[in-house]
C-alpha positions as CSV (number, residue, x, y, z in Angstrom):
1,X,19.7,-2.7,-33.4
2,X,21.9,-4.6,-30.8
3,X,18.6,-6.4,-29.3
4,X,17.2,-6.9,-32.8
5,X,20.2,-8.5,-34.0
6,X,20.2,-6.3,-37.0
7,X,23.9,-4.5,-38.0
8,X,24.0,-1.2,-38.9
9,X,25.0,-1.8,-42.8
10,X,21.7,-3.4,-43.2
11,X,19.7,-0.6,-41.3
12,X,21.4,1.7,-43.5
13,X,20.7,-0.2,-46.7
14,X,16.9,-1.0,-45.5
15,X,16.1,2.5,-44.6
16,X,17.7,4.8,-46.7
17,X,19.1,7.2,-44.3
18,X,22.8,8.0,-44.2
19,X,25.0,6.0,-42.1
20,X,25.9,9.2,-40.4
21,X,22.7,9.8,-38.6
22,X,21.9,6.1,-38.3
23,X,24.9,6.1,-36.1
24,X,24.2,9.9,-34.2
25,X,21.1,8.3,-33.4
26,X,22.7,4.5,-32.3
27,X,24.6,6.6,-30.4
28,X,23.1,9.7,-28.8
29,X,25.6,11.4,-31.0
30,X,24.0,14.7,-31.6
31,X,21.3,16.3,-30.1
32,X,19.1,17.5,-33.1
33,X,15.7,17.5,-34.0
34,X,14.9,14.2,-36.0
35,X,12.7,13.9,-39.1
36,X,9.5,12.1,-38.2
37,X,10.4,9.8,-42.0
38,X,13.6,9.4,-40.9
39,X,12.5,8.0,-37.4
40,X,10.1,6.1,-39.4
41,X,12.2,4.9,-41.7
42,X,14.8,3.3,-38.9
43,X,11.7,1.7,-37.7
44,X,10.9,-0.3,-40.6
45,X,14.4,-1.0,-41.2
46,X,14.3,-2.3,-37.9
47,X,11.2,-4.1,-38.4
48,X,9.2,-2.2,-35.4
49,X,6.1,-0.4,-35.8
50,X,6.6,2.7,-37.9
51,X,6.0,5.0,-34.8
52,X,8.2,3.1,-32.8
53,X,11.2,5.4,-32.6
54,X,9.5,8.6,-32.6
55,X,7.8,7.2,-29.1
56,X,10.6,6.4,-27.9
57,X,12.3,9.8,-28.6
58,X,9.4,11.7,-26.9
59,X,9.0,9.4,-24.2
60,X,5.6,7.6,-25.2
61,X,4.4,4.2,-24.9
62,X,5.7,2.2,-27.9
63,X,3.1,0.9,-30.2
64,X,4.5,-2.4,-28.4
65,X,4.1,-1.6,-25.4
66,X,0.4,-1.3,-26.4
67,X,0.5,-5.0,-27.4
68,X,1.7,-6.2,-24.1
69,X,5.1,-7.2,-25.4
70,X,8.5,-6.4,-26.3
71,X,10.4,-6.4,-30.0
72,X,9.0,-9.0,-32.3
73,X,10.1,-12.6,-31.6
74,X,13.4,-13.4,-33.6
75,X,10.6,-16.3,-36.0
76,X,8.6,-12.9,-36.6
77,X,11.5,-11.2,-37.4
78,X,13.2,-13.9,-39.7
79,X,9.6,-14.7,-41.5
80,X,10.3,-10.9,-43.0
81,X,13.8,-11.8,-44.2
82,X,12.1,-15.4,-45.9
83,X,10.0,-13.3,-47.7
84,X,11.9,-11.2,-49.3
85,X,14.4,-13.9,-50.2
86,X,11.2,-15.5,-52.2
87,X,10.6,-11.8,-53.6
88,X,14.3,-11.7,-54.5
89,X,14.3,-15.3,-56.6
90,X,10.9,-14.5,-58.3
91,X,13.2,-11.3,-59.7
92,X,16.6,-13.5,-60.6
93,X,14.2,-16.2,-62.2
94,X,12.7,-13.3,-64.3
95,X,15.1,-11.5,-65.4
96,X,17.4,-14.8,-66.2
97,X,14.1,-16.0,-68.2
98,X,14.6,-12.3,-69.7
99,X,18.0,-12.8,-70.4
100,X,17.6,-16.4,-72.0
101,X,14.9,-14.5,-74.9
102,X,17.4,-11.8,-75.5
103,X,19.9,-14.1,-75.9
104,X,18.2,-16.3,-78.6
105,X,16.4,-13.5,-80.8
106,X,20.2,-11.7,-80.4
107,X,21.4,-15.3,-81.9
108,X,18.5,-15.6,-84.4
109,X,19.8,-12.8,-86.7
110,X,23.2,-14.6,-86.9
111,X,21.4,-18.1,-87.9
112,X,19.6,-16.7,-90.9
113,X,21.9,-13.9,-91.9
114,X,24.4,-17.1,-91.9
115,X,21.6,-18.7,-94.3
116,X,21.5,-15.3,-96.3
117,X,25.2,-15.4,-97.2
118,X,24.8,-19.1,-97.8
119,X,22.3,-19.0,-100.4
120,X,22.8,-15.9,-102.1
């Protein structure tokens, strides 16, 4: 995470697994067998090759290690973040055009009730 340059709150968030065993594991905490998912899950928090931490754990060539280099370059790593910052405004743009329509048929009764009582 260190290398990476990605705190433990977001690994947490990204991955799903408690902050408890994200931090056993940061740490060598607690020497327990680990869930293959949850392994897995780290690694795609941490944007590494879902088998990534499980090599690692058993002592096997990474699946970057197979590709001759390291962690991802930090313009690989930050493309990931740009994208789902587009995902993310596609959402607020939706759900505030959803908004907007609820908020005019939720102001459409009052205009012609407001005619009703006028005119009858």
């Amino acid at each position: 995470m260190e290398q990476l340059g990605v705190p433990q709150h977001l690994v947490v968030q990204r991955s799903g697994v408690s902050k408890a065993t994200v931090f056993e594991i940061q740490n060598n905490r607690a020497q327990r067998r680990r869930n293959p998912r949850v392994l897995e899950a780290i690694s795609v928090a941490l944007r590494l090759h879902p088998t990534h931490l499980y090599a690692v754990l058993h002592g096997l060539p990474t699946p970057s290690d197979h590709a001759g280099g390291g962690a991802a370059p930090r313009e690989a790593r930050t493309s990931g973040v740009h994208d789902e910052l587009t995902v993310m405004r596609e959402k607020l743009a939706a759900a505030l055009s959803s908004l907007e329509r609820i908020e005019r048929a939720l102001a459409a009764p009052e205009q012609s009730g407001a005619d009703l009582g006028n005119g009858g």
